[in-house]
C-alpha positions in Angstrom: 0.0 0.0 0.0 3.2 2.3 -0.1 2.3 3.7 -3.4 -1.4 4.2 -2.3 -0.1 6.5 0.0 2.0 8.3 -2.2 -0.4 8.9 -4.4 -2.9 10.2 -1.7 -0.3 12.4 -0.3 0.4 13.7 -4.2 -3.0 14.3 -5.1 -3.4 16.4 -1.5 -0.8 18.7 -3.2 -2.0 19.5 -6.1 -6.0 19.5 -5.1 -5.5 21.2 -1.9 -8.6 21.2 0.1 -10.9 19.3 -2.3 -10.9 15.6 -0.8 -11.8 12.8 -3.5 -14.1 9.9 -2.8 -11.7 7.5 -3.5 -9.0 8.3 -0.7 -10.6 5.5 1.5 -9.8 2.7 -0.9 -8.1 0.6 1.3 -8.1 -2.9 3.0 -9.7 -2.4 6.3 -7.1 -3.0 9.0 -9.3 -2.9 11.0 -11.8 -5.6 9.7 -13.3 -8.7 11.8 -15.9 -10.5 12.8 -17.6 -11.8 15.7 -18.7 -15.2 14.1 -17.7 -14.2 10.6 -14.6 -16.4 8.9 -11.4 -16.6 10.5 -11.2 -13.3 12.3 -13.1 -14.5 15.3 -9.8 -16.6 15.5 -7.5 -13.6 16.2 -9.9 -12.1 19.1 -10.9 -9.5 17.9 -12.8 -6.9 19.4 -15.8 -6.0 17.7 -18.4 -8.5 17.4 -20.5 -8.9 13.6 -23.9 -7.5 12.4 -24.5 -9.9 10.0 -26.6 -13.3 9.9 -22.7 -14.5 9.6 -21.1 -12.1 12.4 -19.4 -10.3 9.5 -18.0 -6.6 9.7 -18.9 -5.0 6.8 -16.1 -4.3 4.5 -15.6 -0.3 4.4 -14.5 -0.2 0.9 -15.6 3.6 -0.7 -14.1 3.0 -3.7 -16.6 4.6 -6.5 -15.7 2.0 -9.1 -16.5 -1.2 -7.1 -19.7 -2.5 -7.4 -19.2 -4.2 -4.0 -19.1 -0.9 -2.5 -22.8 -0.8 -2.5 -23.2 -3.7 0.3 -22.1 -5.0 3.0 -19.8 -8.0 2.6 -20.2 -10.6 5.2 -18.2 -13.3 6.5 -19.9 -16.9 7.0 -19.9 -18.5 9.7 -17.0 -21.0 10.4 -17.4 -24.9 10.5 -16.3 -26.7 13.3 -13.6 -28.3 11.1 -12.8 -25.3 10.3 -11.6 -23.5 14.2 -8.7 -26.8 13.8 -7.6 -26.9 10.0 -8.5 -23.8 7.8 -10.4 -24.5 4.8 -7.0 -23.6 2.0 -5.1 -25.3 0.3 -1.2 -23.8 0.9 0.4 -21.6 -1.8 -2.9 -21.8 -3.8 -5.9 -19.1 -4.2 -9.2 -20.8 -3.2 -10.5 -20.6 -7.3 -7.6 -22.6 -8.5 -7.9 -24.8 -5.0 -11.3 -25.7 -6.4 -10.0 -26.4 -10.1 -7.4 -28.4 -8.3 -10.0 -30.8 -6.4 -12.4 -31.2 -9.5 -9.3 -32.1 -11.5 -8.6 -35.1 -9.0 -12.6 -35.5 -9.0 -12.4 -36.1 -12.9 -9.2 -38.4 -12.6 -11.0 -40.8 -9.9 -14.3 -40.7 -12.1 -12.6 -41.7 -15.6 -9.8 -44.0 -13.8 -12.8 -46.1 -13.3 -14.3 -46.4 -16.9 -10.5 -48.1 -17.3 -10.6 -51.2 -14.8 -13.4 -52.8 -16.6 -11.2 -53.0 -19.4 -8.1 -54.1 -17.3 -10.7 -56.9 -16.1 -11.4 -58.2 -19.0 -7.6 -58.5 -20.6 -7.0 -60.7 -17.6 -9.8 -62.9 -18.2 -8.6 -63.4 -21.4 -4.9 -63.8 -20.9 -5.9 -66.8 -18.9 -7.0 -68.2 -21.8 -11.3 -68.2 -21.1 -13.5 -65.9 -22.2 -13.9 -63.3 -19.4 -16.7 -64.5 -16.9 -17.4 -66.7 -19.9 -19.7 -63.7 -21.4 -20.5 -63.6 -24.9 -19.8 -60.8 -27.8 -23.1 -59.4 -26.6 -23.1 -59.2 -23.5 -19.1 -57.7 -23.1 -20.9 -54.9 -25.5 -23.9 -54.4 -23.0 -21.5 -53.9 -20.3 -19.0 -51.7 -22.1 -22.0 -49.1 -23.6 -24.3 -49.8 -20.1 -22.7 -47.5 -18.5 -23.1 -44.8 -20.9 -27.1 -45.3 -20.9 -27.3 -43.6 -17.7 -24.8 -41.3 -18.3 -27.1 -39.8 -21.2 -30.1 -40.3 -19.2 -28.9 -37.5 -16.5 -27.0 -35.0 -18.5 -29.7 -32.2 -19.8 -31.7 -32.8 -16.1 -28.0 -32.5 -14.5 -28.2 -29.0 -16.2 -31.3 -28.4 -14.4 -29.9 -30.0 -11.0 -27.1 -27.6 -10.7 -28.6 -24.2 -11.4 -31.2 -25.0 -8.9 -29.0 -26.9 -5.9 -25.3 -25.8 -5.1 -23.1 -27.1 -8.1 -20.2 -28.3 -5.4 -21.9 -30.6 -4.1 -23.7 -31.8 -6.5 -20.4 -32.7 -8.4 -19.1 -34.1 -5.3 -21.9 -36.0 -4.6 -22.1 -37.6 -7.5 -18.4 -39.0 -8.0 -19.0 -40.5 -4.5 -22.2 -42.2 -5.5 -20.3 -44.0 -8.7 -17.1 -44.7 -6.2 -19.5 -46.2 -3.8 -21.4 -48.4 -6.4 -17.7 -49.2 -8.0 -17.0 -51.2 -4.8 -19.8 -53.7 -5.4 -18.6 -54.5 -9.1 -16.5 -57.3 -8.9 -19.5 -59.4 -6.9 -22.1 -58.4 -9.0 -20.3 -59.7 -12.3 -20.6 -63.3 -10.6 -24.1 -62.5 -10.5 -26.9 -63.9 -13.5 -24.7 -63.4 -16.2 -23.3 -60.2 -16.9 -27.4 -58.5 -15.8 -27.1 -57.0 -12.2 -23.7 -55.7 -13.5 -25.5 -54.2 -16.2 -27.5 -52.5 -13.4 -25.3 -51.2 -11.7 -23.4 -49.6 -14.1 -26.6 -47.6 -15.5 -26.7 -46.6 -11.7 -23.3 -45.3 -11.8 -24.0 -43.6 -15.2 -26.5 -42.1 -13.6 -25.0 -40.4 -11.1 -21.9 -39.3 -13.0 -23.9 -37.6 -15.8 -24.4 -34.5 -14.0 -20.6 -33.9 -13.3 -19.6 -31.5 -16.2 -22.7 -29.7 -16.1 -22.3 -29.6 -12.4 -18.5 -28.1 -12.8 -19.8 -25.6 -15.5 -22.2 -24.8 -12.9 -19.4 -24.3 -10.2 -17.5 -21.9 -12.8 -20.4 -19.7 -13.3 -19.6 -17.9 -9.7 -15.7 -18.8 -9.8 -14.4 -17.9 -12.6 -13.2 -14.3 -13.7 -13.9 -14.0 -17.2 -10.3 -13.6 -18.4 -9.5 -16.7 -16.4 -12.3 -18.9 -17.6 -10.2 -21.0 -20.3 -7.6 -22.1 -17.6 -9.7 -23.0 -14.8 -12.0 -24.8 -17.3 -9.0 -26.7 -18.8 -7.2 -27.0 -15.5 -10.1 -28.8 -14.1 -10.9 -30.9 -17.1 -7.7 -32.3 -17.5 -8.3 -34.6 -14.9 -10.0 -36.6 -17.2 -7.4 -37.7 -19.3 -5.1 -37.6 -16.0 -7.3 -40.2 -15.0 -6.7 -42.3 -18.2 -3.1 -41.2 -17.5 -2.8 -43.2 -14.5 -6.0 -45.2 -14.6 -4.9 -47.4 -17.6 -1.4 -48.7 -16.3 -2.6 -48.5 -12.5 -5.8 -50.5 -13.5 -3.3 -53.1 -15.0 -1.0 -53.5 -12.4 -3.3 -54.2 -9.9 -5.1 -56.6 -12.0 -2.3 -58.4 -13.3 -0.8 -59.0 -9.7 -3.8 -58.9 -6.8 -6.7 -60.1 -9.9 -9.3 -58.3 -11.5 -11.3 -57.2 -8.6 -8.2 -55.4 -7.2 -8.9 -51.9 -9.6 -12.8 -51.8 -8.4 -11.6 -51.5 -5.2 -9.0 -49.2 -4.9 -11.1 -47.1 -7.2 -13.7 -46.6 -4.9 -11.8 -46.3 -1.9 -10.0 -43.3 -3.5 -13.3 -42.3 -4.9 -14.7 -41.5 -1.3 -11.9 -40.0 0.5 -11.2 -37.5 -2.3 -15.4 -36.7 -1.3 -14.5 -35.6 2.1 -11.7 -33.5 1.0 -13.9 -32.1 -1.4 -16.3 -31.2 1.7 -14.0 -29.1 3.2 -12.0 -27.5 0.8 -14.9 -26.6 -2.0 -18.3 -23.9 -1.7 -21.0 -22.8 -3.6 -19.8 -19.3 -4.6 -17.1 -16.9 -2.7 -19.1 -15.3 -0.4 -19.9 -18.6 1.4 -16.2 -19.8 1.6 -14.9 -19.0 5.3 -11.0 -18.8 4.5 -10.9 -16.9 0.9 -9.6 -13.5 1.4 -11.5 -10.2 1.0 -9.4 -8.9 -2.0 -9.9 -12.1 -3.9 -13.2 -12.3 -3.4 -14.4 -8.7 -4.3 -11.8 -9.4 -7.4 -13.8 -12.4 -8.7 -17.7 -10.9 -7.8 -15.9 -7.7 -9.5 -15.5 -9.1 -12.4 -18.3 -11.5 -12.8 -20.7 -8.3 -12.1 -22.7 -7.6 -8.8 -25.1 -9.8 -10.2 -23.3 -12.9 -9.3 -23.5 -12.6 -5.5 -27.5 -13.2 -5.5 -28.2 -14.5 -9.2 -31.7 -15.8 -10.7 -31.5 -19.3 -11.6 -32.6 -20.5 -14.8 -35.6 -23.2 -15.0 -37.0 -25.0 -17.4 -39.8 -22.6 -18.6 -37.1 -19.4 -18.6 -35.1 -21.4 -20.9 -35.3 -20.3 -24.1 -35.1 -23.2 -25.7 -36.6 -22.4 -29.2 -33.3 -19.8 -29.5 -30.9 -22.7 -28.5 -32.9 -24.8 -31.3 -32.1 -22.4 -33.7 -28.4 -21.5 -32.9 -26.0 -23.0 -34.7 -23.2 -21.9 -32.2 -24.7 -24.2 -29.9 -24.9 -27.0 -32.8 -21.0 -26.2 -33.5 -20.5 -27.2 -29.7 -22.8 -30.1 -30.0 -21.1 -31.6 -32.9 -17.6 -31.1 -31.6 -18.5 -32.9 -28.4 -19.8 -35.9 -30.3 -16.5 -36.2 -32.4 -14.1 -36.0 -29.7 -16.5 -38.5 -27.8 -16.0 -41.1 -30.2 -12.4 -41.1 -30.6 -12.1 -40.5 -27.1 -13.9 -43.3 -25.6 -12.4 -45.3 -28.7 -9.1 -45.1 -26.7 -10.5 -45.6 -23.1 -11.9 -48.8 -24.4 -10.0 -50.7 -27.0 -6.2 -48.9 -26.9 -5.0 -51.6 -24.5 -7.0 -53.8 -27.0 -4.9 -52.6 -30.3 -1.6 -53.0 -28.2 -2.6 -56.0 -26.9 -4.2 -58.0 -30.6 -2.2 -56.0 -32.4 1.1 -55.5 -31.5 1.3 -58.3 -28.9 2.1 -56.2 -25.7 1.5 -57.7 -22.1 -1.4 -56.6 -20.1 0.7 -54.3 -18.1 3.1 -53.3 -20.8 -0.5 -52.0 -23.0 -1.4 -50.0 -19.9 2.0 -47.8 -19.3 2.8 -47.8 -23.1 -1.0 -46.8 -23.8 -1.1 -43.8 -21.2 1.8 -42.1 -22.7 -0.3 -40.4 -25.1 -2.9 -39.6 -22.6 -0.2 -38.2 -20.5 1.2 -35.2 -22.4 -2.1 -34.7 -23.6 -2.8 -33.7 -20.2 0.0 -31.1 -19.7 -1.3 -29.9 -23.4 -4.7 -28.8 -22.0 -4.1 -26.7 -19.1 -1.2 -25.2 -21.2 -3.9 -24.5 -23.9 -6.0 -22.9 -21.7 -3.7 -20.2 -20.9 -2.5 -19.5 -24.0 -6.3 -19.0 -24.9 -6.5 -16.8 -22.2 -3.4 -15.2 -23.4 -4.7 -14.4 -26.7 -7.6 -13.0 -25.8 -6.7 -11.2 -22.7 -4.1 -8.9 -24.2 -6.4 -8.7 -27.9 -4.4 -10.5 -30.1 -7.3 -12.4 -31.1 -10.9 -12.5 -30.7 -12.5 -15.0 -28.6 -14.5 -16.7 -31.7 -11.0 -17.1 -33.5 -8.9 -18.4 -30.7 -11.6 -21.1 -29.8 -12.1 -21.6 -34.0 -8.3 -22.4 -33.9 -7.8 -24.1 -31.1 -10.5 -26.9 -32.2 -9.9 -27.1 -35.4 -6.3 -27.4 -35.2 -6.4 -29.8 -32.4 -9.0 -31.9 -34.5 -7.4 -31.7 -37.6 -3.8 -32.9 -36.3 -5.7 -35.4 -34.4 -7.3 -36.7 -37.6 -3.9 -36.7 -39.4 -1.7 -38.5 -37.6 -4.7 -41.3 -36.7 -4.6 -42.0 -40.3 -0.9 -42.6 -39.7 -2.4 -45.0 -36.8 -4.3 -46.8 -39.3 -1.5 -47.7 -41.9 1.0 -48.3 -39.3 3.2 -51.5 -39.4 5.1 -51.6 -36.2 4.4 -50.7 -32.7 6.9 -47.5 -32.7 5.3 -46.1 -35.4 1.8 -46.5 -34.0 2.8 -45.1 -30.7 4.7 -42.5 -32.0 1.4 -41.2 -34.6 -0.7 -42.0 -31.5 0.8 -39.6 -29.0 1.1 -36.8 -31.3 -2.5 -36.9 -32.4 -3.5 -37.0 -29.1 -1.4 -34.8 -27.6 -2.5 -32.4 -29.7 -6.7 -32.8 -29.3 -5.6 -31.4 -26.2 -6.0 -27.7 -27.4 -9.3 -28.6 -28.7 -10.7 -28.4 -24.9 -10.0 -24.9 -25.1 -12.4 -25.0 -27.8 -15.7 -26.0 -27.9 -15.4 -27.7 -23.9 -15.7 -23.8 -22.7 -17.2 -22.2 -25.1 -20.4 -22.4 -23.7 -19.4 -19.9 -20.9 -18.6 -17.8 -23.8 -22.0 -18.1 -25.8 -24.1 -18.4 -22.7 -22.6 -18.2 -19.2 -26.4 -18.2 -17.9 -27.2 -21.4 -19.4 -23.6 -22.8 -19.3 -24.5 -25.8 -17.5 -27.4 -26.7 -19.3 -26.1 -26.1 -22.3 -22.8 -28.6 -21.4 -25.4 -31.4 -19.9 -27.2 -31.0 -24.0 -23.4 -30.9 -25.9 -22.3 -34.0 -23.7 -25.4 -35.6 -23.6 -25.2 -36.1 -27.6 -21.2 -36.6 -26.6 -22.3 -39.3 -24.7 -24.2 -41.4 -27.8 -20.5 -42.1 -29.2 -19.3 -44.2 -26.6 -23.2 -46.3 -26.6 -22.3 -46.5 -30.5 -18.5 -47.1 -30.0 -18.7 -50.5 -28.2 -21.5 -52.2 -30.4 -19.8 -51.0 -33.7 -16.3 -52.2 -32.8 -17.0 -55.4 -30.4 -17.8 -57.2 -33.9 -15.1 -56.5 -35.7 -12.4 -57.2 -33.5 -14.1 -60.7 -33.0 -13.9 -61.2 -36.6 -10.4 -60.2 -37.2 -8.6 -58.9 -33.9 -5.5 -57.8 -35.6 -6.7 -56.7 -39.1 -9.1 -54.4 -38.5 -7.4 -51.0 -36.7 -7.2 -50.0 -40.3 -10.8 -49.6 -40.5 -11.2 -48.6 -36.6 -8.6 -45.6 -37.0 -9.8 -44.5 -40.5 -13.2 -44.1 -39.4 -11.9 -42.6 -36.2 -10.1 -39.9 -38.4 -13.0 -39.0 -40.7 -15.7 -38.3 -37.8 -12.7 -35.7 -36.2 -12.6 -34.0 -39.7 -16.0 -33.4 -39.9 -16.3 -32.4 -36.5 -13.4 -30.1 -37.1 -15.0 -28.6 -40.3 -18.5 -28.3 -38.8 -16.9 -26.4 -36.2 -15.1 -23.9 -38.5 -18.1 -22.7 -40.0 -20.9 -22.1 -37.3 -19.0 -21.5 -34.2 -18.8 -18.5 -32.2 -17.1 -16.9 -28.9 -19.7 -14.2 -28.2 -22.5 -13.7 -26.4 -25.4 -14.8 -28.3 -28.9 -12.2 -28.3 -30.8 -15.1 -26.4 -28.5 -15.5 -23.5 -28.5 -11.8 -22.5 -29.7 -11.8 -18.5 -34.0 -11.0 -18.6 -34.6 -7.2 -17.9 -35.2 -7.7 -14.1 -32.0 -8.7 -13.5 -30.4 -6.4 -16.1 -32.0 -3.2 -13.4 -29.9 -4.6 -10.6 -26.1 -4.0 -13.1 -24.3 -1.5 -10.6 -24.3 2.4 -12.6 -22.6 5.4 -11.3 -24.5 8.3 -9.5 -27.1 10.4 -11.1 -25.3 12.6 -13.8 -21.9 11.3 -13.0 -21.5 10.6 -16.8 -20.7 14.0 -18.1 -19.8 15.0 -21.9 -16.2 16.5 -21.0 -15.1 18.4 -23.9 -11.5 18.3 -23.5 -12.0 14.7 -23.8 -12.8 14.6 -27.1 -16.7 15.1 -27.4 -19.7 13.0 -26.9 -19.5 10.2 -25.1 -20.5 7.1 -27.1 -24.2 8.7 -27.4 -24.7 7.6 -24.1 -25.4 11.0 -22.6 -28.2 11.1 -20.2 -28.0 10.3 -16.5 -27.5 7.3 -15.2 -29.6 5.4 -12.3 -30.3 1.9 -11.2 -33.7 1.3 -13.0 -32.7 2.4 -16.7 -30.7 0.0 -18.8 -26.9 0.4 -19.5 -25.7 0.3 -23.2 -25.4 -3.0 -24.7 -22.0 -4.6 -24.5 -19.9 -6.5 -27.2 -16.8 -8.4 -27.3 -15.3 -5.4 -30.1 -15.3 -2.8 -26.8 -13.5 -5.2 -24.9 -11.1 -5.8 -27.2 -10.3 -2.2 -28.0 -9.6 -1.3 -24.4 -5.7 -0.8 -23.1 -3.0 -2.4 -23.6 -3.1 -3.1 -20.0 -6.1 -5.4 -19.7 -7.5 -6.0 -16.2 -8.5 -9.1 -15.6 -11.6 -7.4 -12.9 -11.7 -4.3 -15.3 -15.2 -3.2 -15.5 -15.4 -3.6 -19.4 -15.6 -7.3 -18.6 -18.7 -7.5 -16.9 -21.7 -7.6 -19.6 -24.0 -4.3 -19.9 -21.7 -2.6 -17.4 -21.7 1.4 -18.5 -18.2 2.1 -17.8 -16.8 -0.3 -20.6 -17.8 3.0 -22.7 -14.3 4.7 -24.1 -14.4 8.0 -23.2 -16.9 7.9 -20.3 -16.1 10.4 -17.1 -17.5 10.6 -13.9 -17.7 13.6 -11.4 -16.7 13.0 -8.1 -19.2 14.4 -5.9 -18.1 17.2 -3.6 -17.9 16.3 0.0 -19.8 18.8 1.4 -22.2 18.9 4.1 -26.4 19.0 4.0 -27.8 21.8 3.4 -31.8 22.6 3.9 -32.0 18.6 3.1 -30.3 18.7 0.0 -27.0 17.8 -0.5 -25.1 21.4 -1.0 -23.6 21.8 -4.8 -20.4 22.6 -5.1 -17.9 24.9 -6.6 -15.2 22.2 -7.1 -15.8 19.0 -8.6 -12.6 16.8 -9.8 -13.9 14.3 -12.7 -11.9 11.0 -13.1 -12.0 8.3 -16.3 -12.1 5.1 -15.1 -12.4 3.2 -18.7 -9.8 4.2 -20.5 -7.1 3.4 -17.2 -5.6 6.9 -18.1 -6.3 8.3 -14.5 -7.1 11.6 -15.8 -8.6 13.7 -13.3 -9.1 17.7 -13.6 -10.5 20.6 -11.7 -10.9 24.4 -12.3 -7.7 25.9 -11.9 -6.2 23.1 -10.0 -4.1 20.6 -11.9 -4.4 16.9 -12.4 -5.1 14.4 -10.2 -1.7 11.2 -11.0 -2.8 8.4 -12.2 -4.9 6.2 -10.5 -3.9 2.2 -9.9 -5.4 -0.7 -11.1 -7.3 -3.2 -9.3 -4.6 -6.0 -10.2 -1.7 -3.3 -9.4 -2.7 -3.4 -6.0 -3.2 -7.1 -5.6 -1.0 -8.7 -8.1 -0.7 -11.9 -6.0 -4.4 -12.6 -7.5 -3.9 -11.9 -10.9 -1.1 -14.3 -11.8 -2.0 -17.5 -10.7 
C-alpha cells in the first residue's frame, strides 16, 4: 500500500482542500468478525452485524460494485476453528480447479478397470466370466445409458441446488457403487452388473454440467479457459494413470483389485472435497477479502445473488435455432467417439495388435494420454493469453484451437491406421492426441462464452449427444475385432479420423465466442447492473466530445448500453482481468466515459449542498485523468490487479 499512499499524499498537493471519494480505498485494518470467517480466530474486538457475524467491508471505492453492500463473512465450520479451509500456496479458485481435476481423474480412472478386467480374463485363456460378444458390448455401452439419461436434467440440478456438491456427490455415489462390481459380475450373467453400471452412469452424468455450474460464480472471465481446462484435465489424467494403474493391480492382486482401490480413492477424495470446495465466494470462510471482491468484480454484482434459470425461462426455441450451440454439439460428439475409442480398445490394439502384455498396453498406452494432459491446461492459458491482451478474438482463438487440435488429431490417426510396427503407432498415437488437447479450449468452454447463464445446461445437452458415441462405440467395434482382432485397426482408425474432420470442419463454420442475443440476462435482472450516481457521466469536452451517445443520467432502473466483445477488445493495452469492461452491460466499458466525483460537502436545507469544485476521473480508459478548475491533475490512478497482483497471476 506504499504507493497508495504516495499517491494520496500527491494528489493532496495538487487538489489542496478538495478531498476525492476515493481516498478511502483501502483494505480495512481494522476488519473482523464476531462469528464471521477466521477473524473470530485472532480475538478480535468488535463483534459482527450480519446473519454471519461479518464486519462490513468499508471499501468507498466509486468503481466497485461491492461498495454498495455490506460484505459478510460466513460463519466457520467446526472443522474449520482446527484446519482452515485452504489449500497452501494456492488461491481458493484454482484450490477448487485443483480438487475437480482429481474428482475427474477418480471418475474416468474407473471407466478403465473394466477394461483391465477383461484382458486378464482373457490372458488366462477363457473368455472373461465366460460372457458372450453381446453381452461384453452391454457392459462396455451400459454405463453410458445412464450417463445420457442425466445429463440435460443435471443442467437443471445444478442451477437449482449448489453445483459443489452436486459434483461431489455424484463421483461419490459411482465410487460407492464401484466397490460392489467385482460381486455383481458373478451374478446372472453379466445382468445386475449391467444395473449397476446404469446406476453409476446415472450419477456421473451430472458432473460437467455440475462443474460448468461451479464456474459460473468462480471464474473471472479472463481466467475462464484455464480454470475450465485446468479442471478438465483430470480426465485424461485419470486415463493417465487409470490405464497402467488398472493393469498392475489386475495383473498382480486379480481383476477385482482396480474396483476397489477405485472406490476407496473415490470417497476419501469426497470428504476432501467437503472441506475445501463452496458454492460461490461469499460462502467460503477462508478466501480472502481482495480475492473475493476481485472475482464478484469481475463477474458483475449480479453474481453474489443471481436468478437461476428453470426450465420454462429457458429459451429453448433460440438454442434450437443457434448454430453456435450446434458447432458445440457436434464437436463434443467427435471427440466423444475417438475419445472413448481409446479408453476402451487402446490396451486392445496393443494387446491384438502389437502383442504387448497386459501391463506393458497399460503404461505404453497412457503415454499419449499423459502429455495430452499437460497440453490442455497449457492451452488454456495461451487461450486466455490471446484473448486477454487482444491479439485475437475470442471466436477465433476457440475456432483455432479446435480445429487445429481436430485436424492434427485426424492426421496422424490416419498414420495409426496404416502403421506396421508398434513405434510407429505409438509415436502417430501420442502426437494426435497430444494435440486434441488444445481442442478443450475449444468447444469444452465455449459455452461460458455463448451463454454463461445457461452454461450448464447447455454442457449437460453438448455432452449428452457426446455421450451417444461411446453407446455406438462398443457395439460397432465389439464385432469387428471378433472377426479379425489384428486386421481391423485399419478400419477402426480411419473411421476414427474422418468423424474428427467433420467435426473439425462443422466447427469452423458455425462457431462463435460471443455472447449470443438469447443469452442476455431478462430485464429484471439487467435493473440490478451497478451504474454510477445520477449525472456522473458527463460529456467533458477536452476529452474529445460526446460520449458514445450515451449521454443522459444514469440510475439503477434504466438500462446500460449494450455490451460486445469489439469494446472489450479495443480497451488498453493493459487489460485488467476485474476491469469493468468485462462485466456484460456494465456502463463504464464505454471509451471515453467520465465521472464527477461528488463534492464532499455537508447537508444543506435537506439537500446535498452543490459545489464549486468537482474533480472528474475516467475510469475506462485506465488513463487516471482527473481535472479541476484551476487546480491541476489528479496522477494516475492504480489498477485493481496493481494493488493485488498476487491474485492476478496464478
Amino acid at each position: 500500500m506504499k504507493g497508495l499512499t504516495a499517491i494520496k499524499e500527491k494528489a493532496t498537493g495538487v487538489l489542496g482542500g478538495i478531498k476525492p471519494t476515493f481516498e478511502n480505498f483501502e483494505v480495512s485494518k481494522g476488519y473482523h468478525g464476531g462469528l464471521g470467517g477466521y477473524e473470530e480466530m485472532a480475538g478480535g474486538e468488535r463483534e459482527g452485524e450480519g446473519p454471519g457475524g461479518g464486519i462490513p467491508y468499508d471499501d468507498d471505492r466509486p468503481d466497485s460494485p461491492a461498495s454498495f453492500e455490506e460484505i459478510e463473512r460466513p460463519p466457520l465450520r467446526k472443522i474449520d476453528k482446527y484446519c482452515k479451509a485452504e489449500c497452501p500456496c494456492m488461491s481458493a479458485r484454482y484450490t477448487i480447479a485443483t480438487m475437480a481435476c482429481i474428482g475427474f481423474m477418480i471418475a474416468f480412472g474407473m471407466r478403465c478397470n473394466m477394461s483391465a478386467a477383461k484382458l486378464k480374463g482373457e490372458h488366462n485363456g477363457t473368455a472373461f466370466m465366460n460372457w458372450t460378444v453381446a453381452t461384453e458390448s452391454h457392459v462396455d455401452s451400459s454405463f453410458f445409458w445412464g450417463y445420457l439419461i442425466t445429463q440435460i436434467p443435471g443442467g437443471f440440478i445444478a442451477s437449482k441446488f449448489p453445483a459443489n456438491k452436486i459434483f461431489g456427490l455424484s463421483i461419490a455415489s459411482s465410487a460407492t457403487l464401484h466397490l460392489f462390481v467385482p460381486f455383481a459380475m458373478t451374478l446372472m450373467h453379466g445382468h445386475v452388473v449391467i444395473c449397476v453400471r446404469i446406476l453409476q452412469g446415472l450419477f456421473e452424468g451430472v458432473t460437467y454440467p455440475a462443474c460448468h455450474g461451479i464456474w459460473r460464480f468462480w471464474a473471472p472471465p479472463m481466467e475462464r479457459s484455464r480454470l475450465a481446462t485446468l479442471a478438465f484435465s483430470g480426465s485424461y489424467a485419470g486415463v493417465v494413470v487409470g490405464l497402467p494403474l488398472s493393469g498392475l493391480l489386475a495383473d498382480t492382486l486379480g481383476y477385482q483389485a482396480p474396483f476397489y482401490a477405485y472406490g476407496v480413492f473415490g470417497i476419501i477424495w469426497y470428504m476432501f472435497w467437503l472441506w475445501l470446495c463452496f458454492e460461490n465466494p461469499r460462502k467460503h470462510p477462508a478466501i480472502s477479502i481482495p480475492e473475493l471482491k476481485y472475482i464478484e468484480k469481475s463477474l458483475g454484482e449480479t453474481s453474489a445473488h443471481p436468478t437461476m434459470p428453470n426450465l420454462k425461462t429457458t429459451p429453448w426455441r433460440e438454442m434450437a435455432r443457434s448454430m453456435p450451440v450446434y458447432a458445440i454439439i457436434v464437436a463434443n460428439f467427435c471427440r466423444s467417439w475417438n475419445f472413448y475409442l481409446l479408453v476402451l480398445f487402446q490396451s486392445s490394439f496393443l494387446k491384438h495388435k502389437f502383442h504387448f502384455k497386459i501391463e506393458e498396453a497399460g503404461f505404453v498406452g497412457s503415454l499419449p494420454h499423459l502429455i495430452m494432459t499437460t497440453i490442455v491446461p497449457f492451452g488454456g492459458m495461451l487461450a486466455d493469453h490471446l484473448r486477454k491482451n487482444g491479439i485475437m478474438s475470442t471466436t477465433n482463438v476457440r475456432k483455432l484451437f479446435n480445429c487445429g487440435g481436430f485436424g492434427m488429431e485426424g492426421i496422424f490417426f490416419l498414420f495409426v491406421a496404416h502403421s506396421d510396427t508398434a513405434t510407429g503407432a505409438m509415436f502417430a498415437l501420442t502426437c494426435g492426441v497430444a494435440f486434441s488437447g488444445f481442442a478443450i479450449s475449444g468447444y469444452n468452454v465455449n459455452h461460458l462464452d455463448i451463454a454463461p447463464r445457461y452454461a450448464s445446461i447447455l454442457m449437460g445437452l453438448s455432452n449428452g449427444i457426446g455421450t451417444l458415441a461411446g453407446i455406438i462405440v462398443p457395439y460397432a467395434l465389439d464385432g469387428l475385432i471378433q472377426e479379425n482382432p489384428e486386421g481391423c485397426w485399419t478400419t477402426v482408425f480411419t473411421l476414427a479420423a474422418c468423424v474428427h474432420l467433420v467435426g473439425c470442419t462443422f466447427y469452423a463454420i458455425f462457431a462463435s465466442g460471443e455472447l449470443q442475443p438469447w443469452a442476455e440476462p431478462p430485464p429484471e435482472e439487467e435493473q440490478k447492473v451497478w451504474a454510477p450516481p445520477m449525472g456522473a457521466i458527463t460529456e467533458d469536452p477536452s476529452q474529445g466530445g460526446a460520449v458514445g451517445g450515451y449521454m443522459k443520467e444514469t440510475s439503477f432502473g434504466e438500462a446500460p448500453p449494450p455490451y460486445t466483445e469489439q469494446s472489450q477488445m479495443q480497451q488498453s493495452n493493459t487489460v485488467n482481468y476485474g476491469a469493468t469492461g468485462h462485466v456484460a452491460n456494465n456502463p463504464f466499458a464505454m471509451a471515453g466515459a467520465t465521472i464527477a466525483e461528488e463534492s464532499m460537502q455537508p447537508d444543506v436545507a435537506g439537500g446535498m449542498a452543490t459545489g464549486s469544485s468537482y474533480a472528474t476521473y475516467d475510469y475506462t480508459a485506465g488513463q487516471g485523468t482527473a481535472t479541476a478548475p484551476a487546480m491541476g491533475q489528479l496522477p494516475q490512478m492504480p489498477s485493481y490487479e496493481q494493488q493485488y497482483p498476487q491474485y492476478q497471476t496464478q
